[in-house]
Every structure is written in structure tokens, then in C-alpha cells.
N, C-alpha and C positions, 0 to 999 in steps of 0.2 A: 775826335778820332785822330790818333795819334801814326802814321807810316814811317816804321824806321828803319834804312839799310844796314841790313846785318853782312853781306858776302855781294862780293860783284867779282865775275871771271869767265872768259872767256870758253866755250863748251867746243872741242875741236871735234872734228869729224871721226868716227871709229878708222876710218881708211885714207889714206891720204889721195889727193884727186891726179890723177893722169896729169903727167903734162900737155898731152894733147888738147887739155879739158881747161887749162887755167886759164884762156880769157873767154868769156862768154859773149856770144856776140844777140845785144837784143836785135827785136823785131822793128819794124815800122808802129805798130801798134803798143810798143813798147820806150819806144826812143818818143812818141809825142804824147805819153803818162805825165799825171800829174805830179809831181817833186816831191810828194810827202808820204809817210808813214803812214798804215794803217790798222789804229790799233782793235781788236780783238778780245773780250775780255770773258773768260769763262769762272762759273763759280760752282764749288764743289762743296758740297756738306763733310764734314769729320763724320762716320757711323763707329767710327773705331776707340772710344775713350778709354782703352783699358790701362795704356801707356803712353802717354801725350809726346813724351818727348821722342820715345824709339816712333812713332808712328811719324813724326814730321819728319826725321832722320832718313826712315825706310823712304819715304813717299818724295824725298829730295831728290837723294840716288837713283831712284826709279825714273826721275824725270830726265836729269840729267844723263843718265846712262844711254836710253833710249831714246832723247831729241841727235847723241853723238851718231847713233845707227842711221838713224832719221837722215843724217845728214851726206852720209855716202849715199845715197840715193836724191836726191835736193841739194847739191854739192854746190851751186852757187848760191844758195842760201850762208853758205858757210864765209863767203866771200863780202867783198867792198865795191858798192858804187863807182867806177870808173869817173864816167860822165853817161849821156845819154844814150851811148849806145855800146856800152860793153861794161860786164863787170868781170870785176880781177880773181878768178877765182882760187885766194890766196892760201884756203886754210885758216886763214886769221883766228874762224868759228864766230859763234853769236855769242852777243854781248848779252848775259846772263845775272842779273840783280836777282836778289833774293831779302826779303821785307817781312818785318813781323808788325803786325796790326794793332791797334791797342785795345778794339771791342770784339767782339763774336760777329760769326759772321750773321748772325740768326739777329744779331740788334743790327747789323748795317742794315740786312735786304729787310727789316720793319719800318726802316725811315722809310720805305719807297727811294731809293737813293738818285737824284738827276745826273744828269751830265754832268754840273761840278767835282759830287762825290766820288763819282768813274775817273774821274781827270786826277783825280789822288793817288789810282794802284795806276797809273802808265808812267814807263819811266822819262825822266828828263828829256833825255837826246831825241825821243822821239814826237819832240816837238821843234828839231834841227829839221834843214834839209838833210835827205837820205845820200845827197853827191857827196863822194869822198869820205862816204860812213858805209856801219854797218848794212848789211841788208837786210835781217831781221834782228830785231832785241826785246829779251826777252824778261819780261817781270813777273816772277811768280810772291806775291802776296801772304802771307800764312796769319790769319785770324788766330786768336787767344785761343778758340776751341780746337787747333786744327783744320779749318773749314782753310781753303783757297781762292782766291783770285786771283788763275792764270791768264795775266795780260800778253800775249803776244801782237809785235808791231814789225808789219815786213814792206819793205818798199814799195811804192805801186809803181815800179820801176820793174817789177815782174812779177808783182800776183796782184790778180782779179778777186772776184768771189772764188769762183771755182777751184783755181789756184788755190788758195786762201786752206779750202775745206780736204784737196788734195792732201796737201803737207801736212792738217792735220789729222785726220785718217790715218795716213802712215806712223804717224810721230805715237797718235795713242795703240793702234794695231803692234807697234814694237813693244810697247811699254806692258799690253797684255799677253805679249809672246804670238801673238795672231799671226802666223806667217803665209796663211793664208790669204790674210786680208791686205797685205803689205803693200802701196800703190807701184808701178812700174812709171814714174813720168814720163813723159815724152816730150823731148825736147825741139821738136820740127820747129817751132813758132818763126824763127829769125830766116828759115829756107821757103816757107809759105810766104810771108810778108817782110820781101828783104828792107833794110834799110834804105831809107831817102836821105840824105845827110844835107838836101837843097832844101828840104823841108826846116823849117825854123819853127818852134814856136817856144814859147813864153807860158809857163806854167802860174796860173794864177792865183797860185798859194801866196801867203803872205801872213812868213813868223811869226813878225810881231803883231799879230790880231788876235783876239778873245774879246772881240766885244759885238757878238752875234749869239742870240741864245740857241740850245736846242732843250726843246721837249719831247718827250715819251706820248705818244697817243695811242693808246689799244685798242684794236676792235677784238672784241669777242664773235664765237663763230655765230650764234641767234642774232648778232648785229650786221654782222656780216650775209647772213640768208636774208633780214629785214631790208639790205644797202640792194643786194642784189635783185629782189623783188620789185624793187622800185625804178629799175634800170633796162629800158625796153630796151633793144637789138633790132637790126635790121632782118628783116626775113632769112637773106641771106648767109645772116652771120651765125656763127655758135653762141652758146650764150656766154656771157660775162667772165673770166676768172676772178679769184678773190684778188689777187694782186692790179684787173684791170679796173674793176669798181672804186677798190682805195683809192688808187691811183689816177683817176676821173677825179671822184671827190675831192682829192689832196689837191691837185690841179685846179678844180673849182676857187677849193676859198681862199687857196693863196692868192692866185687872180683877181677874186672879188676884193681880198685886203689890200691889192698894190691897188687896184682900181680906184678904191675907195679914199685913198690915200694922196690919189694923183690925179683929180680929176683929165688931167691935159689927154692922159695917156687913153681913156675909153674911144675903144674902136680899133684899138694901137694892137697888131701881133702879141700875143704870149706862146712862147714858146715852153713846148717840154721836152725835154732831152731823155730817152728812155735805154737805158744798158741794156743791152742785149747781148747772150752770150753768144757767139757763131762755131761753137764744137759741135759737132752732128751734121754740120750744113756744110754739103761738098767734100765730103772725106776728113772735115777736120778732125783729130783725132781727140775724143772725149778724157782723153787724161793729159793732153796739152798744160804745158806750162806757160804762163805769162799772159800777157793780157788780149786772151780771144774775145775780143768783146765789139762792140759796136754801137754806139749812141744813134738810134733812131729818134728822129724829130718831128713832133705831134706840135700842130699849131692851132693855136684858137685866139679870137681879139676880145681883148679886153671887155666885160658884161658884165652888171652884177644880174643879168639875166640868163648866165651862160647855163646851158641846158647838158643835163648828165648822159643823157644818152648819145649826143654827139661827141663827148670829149670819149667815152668809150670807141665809138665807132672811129677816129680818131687815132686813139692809143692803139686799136688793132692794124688798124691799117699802113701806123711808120712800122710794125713788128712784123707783119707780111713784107713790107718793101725789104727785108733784110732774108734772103730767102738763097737758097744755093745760088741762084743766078748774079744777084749783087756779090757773095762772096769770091765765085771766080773769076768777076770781072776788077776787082782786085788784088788780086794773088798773084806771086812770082812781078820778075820784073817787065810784064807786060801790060800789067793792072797799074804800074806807077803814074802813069799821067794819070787814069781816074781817080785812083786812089789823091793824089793830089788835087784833083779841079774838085772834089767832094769834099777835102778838106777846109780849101779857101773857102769855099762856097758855108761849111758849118761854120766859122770863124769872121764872115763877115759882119759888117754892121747891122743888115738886114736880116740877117736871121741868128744871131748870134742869142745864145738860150738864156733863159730868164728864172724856169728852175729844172735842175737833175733830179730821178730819179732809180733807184738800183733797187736790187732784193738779193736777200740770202735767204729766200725762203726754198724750203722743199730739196735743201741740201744736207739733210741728215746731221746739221751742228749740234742737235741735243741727243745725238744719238754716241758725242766723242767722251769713251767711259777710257780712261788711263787704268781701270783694275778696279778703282775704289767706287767706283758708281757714275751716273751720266749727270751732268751738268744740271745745278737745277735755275740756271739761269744764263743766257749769254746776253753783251747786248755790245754791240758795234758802234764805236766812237766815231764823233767828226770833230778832226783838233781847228781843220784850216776856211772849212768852203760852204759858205754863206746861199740859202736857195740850194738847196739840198736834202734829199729826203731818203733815208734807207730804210728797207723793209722785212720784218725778220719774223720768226714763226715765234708765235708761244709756247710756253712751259708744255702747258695741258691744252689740249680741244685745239682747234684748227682754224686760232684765231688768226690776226698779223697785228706787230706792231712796228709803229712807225718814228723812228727818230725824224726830229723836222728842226733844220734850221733854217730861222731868217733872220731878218732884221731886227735890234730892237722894236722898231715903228710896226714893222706886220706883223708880228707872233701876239702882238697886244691885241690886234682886230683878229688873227686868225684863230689865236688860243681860246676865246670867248664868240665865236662864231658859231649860233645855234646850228646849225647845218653840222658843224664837226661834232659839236656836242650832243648830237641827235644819236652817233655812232660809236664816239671813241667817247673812252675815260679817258681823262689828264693823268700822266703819271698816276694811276692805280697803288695801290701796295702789293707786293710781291708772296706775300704769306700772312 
């Protein structure tokens, strides 16, 4: 498979931004983000062969016309990375590649395609730090049939998930004339959670690495009812979500494969680190921008006997600690000492996390139709961060799947670990 740049240029905004509005000032929860890009990759079938060339032509314009609208409304999208706590919001626009493919897209999604082949349609730079770059860039893919892979890659320097599916909501609602459905952002994030500029920290991205694998793990929904069947609860508790079962599981055999790998460490903390988003909790407002989010800390020691129903009980339990009353005792500049003694305290030696995990599930990303039909595949890259697991919905039925990276050494005991293999498929094929 052959990816070649045909057009690279800049997409300015329809309206040029206030100057009241050209520096953007992040948040706390913003200003201590991770330094990298995060890429995004959606894929679109061609239904249109009547005329291959007018339809790539049409479907160009359409994107670009409607990401410039997009963008008076997302206007620091449009802008550059400062440093950690402001971006310039210039006008500059996003950095716009545009790529023709040399197979169909119907022969890529037959390979079952990994993580390397998705590392093909994201562009170069966004595998730069994002400081003193664009904010988002944007790679749109075009297959021999017509068919798409639009990669979009936006700082996490001020989008989360939620963020993430915000803009694009908006960006395809433009493109289908939807003005009804057009998002209103809100930009409160930096007056709720000011700046600590005493705060330091050290983003653990590191450029020059690619040598951590990621794999594709599916659970289908009858695997997913057989995971959950097997997963008692405490009287107390509701039952299970799909995201808290995986999530237990995935916990599990990574644990067991560092265990197994390290004898020194059994008995030793494993920590999970769980995103939580905090919009809905204490007036935050659900169309915020930037990173409302919050890593809750589920801990378990080291076992290859470690038991599922306690890492669920567990997982519920850092997600209840994250509850209106932890949000306002961090908010505004009255929250900053907590806000800070709960930071050193995540960041110490003692409990500093072993693996992350996030979801984009249940945020309508196979529902983003640009006019020509709804995605029939997305899937969320990880360029930088080793002990990491994202979780995203399927095609069809009400499965989840799981990007999982680790190390070379554990993804070899975790990838072939009957326990995973009792629920997920390894990289599946896609049709």
C-alpha cells in the first residue's frame, strides 16, 4: 500500500476570531495534559461510483468548506500551542494534508489492518510535540475506490474524549447543513479550574519511541453477557457495566503478565488509573471544552490469583470517589492546595499507575455521517504511551473493543492468555 501526498494547506476559519479571543488561556487540567496529539481515524465507504473524480472533488470541498465554519465556533482549534497554558489563537487554521491511496479501501479493512497500517493515514507532525504547533491536523486519506480515511489529530493540550466528539459533531452537522445540531462550546474550563503555574510537571511522552506494541481485542456483545455472568457484585452494588467487566478483565491479565514476568513484584500494588469524565458533576457544563476529566485510582497487588469481582468492585468504587463533592473541592482558586496535595500524592512513587485506562464508548462516533453515510469503522490511535488501553464501541451490536499497549515482554504473555482469549478475538477482520 502505497500513501501519497497530493495537497497540504492550511483551512482558515470562515470568521476571523475577536481580539479579545486571541490568547486562550488553559485550565489546570489542561496546563498538566499530556504533550501529544491525538489521532482519530474515521473510515467511509464510496456508495457513489458514478463519477470517481467529480465525487472525490465534491466530497473535498465539502470537508473543507465546512471544517472553516467548524472553526469560528472551535476557534482555538484554529490556533498554535503557546506552551502549557495558553494558546495563540492566530487564525493560522489547521494543517490540512490531503492523500491518495494505492488500494481500495474494501482490500485495506480485509487485511484486518493493526496499529502499524493506521500509523500509515496519520500525518508526520503528529508524531511532533504539539508545543509551538498546530492544534489540530488534519489528514484526510482518499482510497482508489473513493472510500476515506479521515485521520484527524488535536492536542490533548485541550481535547479529551468528549471534546474530541464535540468538534466533531459540529464539524459533520456543518457539512450536512444540520443547524440544528450545530454544538454551542463552552469555554468556562480555565475560570472553573484556574491555573497553578507552581504546579510542574513532566509529560511522559517520548518521540522517539515505537517500540511498544498495540493490539485490537474485541469482545462481542454474547461475550460480553457470558464476561458479565461470571462477575458477581456486592449486594450493595448495581451490576457490572460493559466498560466495568473489560475493564476488571484487562486489569487482570495485564497484572498477571507483569506478575508473571517479575516474580520480585507479587504482593507489590498494581495500580489502574481510570478517565473519568466530570461534566454533569456540580454544574460542569456537558458541552465544555478541554480536558474535564479526571483519572480515578483503582488498586489491586500483584496475583495470578487476582479475583474479578473485586477488581470490579474496585473500578466502582475510584468512579463513585469522583462525585460532585470531590469536584468542588477542587474548583476555583480555593480548591488549589487540594487540587495540588492530590496531585503529588497521584505522581508519587508510591502510587504512581502501572496501566491507564479511557473509553469513547457511548459517545455517538459511528453516528458522525458528513452527508455521504456513517463511518463504517473508527478506531483511536496510541502513537506515545506504553500500559494504556482505549475503549471504543463496534460497527454493529453493543460490543467494545479494546486497543491495548504494552510492552514487548507482556503483550506476548497477555496476547495469548487464555482468560483474554475466552472473550476477545485478536484483531478480528473487519468485513
Amino acid at each position: 500500500m502505497v500513501v501519497q501526498i497530493v495537497t497540504e494547506e492550511n483551512i482558515l476559519p470562515a470568521a476571523s476570531t475577536p481580539i479579545s479571543s486571541k490568547e486562550f488561556k488553559l485550565s489546570v487540567l489542561d496546563q498538566t495534559q499530556v504533550k501529544i496529539y491525538l489521532p482519530l481515524t474515521l473510515f467511509y465507504h464510496n456508495n457513489n461510483t458514478s463519477n470517481l473524480s467529480s465525487v472525490i472533488s465534491d466530497n473535498s470541498k465539502l470537508l473543507k468548506q465546512s471544517l472553516s465554519e467548524t472553526l469560528t465556533r472551535f476557534y482555538p482549534f484554529a490556533g498554535k500551542v503557546r506552551d502549557d497554558f495558553y494558546i495563540d489563537c492566530n487564525d493560522e487554521g489547521v494543517h490540512y494534508i490531503e492523500t491518495r491511496v494505492s488500494v481500495s479501501l474494501l482490500k485495506f479493512l480485509s487485511k484486518s489492518p493493526g496499529d502499524e497500517m493506521i500509523r500509515s493515514l496519520i500525518p508526520a507532525k503528529a508524531r511532533e510535540s504539539p508545543l509551538g504547533n498546530y492544534v489540530l491536523i488534519i489528514q484526510v486519506n482518499i482510497f482508489s475506490c473513493g472510500g476515506i480515511a479521515l485521520c484527524t489529530c488535536i492536542s490533548h493540550k485541550i481535547v479529551d474524549g468528549t471534546t474530541y466528539t464535540l468538534f466533531m459533531k459540529d464539524w459533520t452537522a456543518a457539512a450536512r447543513g444540520s443547524f440544528s445540531e450545530i454544538v454551542h462550546p463552552n469555554f468556562t474550563d480555565a475560570s472553573l479550574f484556574p491555573q497553578i503555574p507552581s504546579l510542574l510537571y513532566k509529560s511522559p511522552a517520548d518521540f522517539s519511541r515505537s517500540d511498544f506494541p498495540s493490539q485490537r481485542f474485541v469482545f462481542s456483545g454474547p461475550k460480553l453477557a457470558a464476561l458479565k455472568a461470571q462477575t458477581k457484585v456486592l449486594r450493595s452494588e448495581c451490576e457490572p457495566s460493559r466498560f466495568e467487566v473489560v475493564a476488571a478483565l484487562l486489569w487482570k491479565c495485564v497484572a498477571k503478565a507483569a506478575s508473571r514476568l517479575d516474580e520480585i513484584s507479587i504482593g507489590k500494588p498494581f495500580n489502574l488509573g481510570v478517565i473519568i469524565n466530570l461534566r454533569g458533576k456540580n454544574c460542569v457544563p456537558k458541552n465544555s471544552v478541554g480536558n474535564l476529566v479526571w483519572p480515578g485510582l483503582a488498586q489491586c497487588k500483584l496475583s495470578p490469583q487476582l479475583e474479578l469481582m473485586e477488581l470490579v468492585h474496585q473500578i466502582k468504587k475510584c468512579k463513585a470517589e469522583i462525585n460532585d463533592e470531590f469536584v468542588e473541592a477542587i474548583k476555583g482558586d480555593d480548591g488549589t492546595p487540594t487540587f495540588v496535595g492530590i496531585a503529588e500524592k497521584m505522581t508519587s512513587k508510591e502510587t504512581s499507575f502501572s496501566l491507564w485506562i479511557t473509553s469513547m464508548c457511548n459517545m455517538g462516533l459511528y453516528e458522525l455521517d458528513f452527508g455521504w453515510g456513517k463511518p463504517a469503522w473508527f478506531y483511536f490511535c496510541n502513537l506515545y504511551s506504553e500500559n494504556f488501553i482505549s475503549l471504543c464501541d463496534t460497527a454493529v451490536g453493543d460490543g467494545i473493543e479494546a486497543i491495548v499497549s504494552l510492552s514487548k515482554e507482556n503483550m506476548v504473555v497477555f496476547e495469548n492468555d487464555p482468560e483474554v482469549l475466552a472473550f476477545a478475538s485478536v484483531n478480528p477482520a473487519l468485513i
